[in-house]
N, C-alpha and C positions, 0 to 999 in steps of 0.2 A: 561593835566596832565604833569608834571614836572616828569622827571627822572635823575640822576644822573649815570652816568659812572666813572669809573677810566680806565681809556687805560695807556699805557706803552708808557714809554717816546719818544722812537724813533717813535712807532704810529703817536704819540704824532705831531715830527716835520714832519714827512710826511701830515701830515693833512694839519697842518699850508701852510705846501710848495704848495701844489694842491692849496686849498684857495688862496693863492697868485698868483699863474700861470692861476687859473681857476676865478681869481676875482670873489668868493663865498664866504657865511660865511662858516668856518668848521663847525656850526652848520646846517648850506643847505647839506651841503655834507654830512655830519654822519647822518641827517635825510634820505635822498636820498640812501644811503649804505645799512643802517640798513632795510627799506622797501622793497629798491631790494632782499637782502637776506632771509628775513621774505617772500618775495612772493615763491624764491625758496625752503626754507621747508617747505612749505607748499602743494606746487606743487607738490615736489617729496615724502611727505608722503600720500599724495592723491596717486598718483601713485604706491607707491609701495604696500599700501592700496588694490587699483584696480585687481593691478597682484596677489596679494593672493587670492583676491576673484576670480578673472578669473581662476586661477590655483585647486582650489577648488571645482568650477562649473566644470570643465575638468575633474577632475578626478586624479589632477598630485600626486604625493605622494611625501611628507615631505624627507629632506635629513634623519632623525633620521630614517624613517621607512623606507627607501632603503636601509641604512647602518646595520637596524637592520635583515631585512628581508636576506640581503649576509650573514650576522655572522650565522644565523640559518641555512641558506644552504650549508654555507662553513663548520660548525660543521655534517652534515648531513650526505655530501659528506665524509669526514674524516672519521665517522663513520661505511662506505660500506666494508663491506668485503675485498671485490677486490681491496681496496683504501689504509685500515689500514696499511698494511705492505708494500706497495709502488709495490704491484703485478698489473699485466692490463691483462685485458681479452685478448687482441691482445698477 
């Protein structure tokens, strides 16, 4: 399968330049680029994948429900008698 790109000029002569220092076609090298990178998202969505699920099996809790679980405590606490008016038991 044939695919076509458009890159940016300067890309562009950087490419050319390696190819010529690296006596490679720029089509070796943009293939070789493009695979290493496709290996790393793929890697790191497997991984970040994994750590959701490990963090789920654990037990960890979502930043939304620890932020939401403070607001309801922090409303709560506000709420105390001893608190409302900026009074302390001590």
């Amino acid at each position: 399968m044939a695919v076509v790109i458009k890159i940016p000029d300067p890309l562009a002569k950087r490419l050319t330049s390696v190819a010529i220092q690296t006596r490679r076609s720029p089509d070796a090298i943009a293939r070789t680029a493009l695979a290493e990178h496709l290996a790393y998202l793929e890697w790191r969505a497997k991984a970040i994948d994994e750590g959701f699920a490990s963090g789920t099996r654990e037990g960890w809790l979502s930043t939304e429900v620890v932020m939401r679980n403070f607001t309801e405590h922090k409303a709560a606490f506000a709420r105390t008698p001893s608190r409302a008016h900026g009074r302390s038991d001590n």
